[in-house]
N, C-alpha and C positions, 0 to 999 in steps of 0.2 A: 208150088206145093203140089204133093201128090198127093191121091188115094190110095189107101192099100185096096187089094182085090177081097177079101177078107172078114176085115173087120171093117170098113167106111172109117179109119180114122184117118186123120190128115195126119203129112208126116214132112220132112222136107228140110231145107235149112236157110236159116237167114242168118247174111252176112251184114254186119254193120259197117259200115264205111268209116276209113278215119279219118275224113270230116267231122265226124261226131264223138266218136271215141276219144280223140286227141282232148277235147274238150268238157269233157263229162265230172272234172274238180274243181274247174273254174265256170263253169257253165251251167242255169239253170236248165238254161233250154234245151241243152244239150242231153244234161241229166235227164229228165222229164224225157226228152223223144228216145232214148237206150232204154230206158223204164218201161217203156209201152211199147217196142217194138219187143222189150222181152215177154211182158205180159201177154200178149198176141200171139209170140210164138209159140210159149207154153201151154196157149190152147187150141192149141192146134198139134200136137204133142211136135214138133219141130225143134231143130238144135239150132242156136245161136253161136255165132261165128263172129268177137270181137276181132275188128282188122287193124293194124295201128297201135297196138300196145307198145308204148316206150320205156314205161319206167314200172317202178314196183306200186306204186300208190294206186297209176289205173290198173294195173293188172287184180290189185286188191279190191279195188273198186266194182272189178268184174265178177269176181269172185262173190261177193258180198250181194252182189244182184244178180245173183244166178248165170250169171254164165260161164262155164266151163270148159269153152274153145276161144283159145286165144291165138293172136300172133303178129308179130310185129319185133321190131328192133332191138326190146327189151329181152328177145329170146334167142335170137340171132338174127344177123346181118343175113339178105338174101343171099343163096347158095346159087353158085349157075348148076344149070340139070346134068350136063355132063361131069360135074365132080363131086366124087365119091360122099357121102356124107361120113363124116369121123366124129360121131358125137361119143363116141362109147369106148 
């Protein structure tokens, strides 16, 4: 996390891992630790970075708890760096 110069608010981003994301429909525990590592984030005005999204249900899932940076298989397969992106 950082400082801004500024105002002193925190800012920064937390990535969840898909260890935990993979598991967040079947999973209380899972659930419960996405839940508070968002709550956490949010106060600390920080973006969260769901990693591991495969299907539509977690992706809604993220959606539905705040978070609005996704990525994973459900969006596309990894790209190597050297080829061109054609999404458009």
């Amino acid at each position: 996390m950082t400082t801004t110069p500024d105002s002193g608010q925190l800012s920064g981003e937390y990535r969840i891992s898909t260890n935990f994301v993979f598991d967040v429909l079947t999973s209380a525990r899972s659930s419960v630790l996405v839940k508070s590592i968002c709550r956490i984030a949010d106060s600390m005005n920080a973006v969260v970075v769901a990693e591991g999204v495969e299907s539509e249900g977690i992706s809604r899932w993220c959606v539905d708890n705040g978070i609005q940076h996704q990525q994973g298989y459900y969006f596309s397969k990894p790209i190597p760096f050297n080829e061109p992106l054609k999404i458009m």
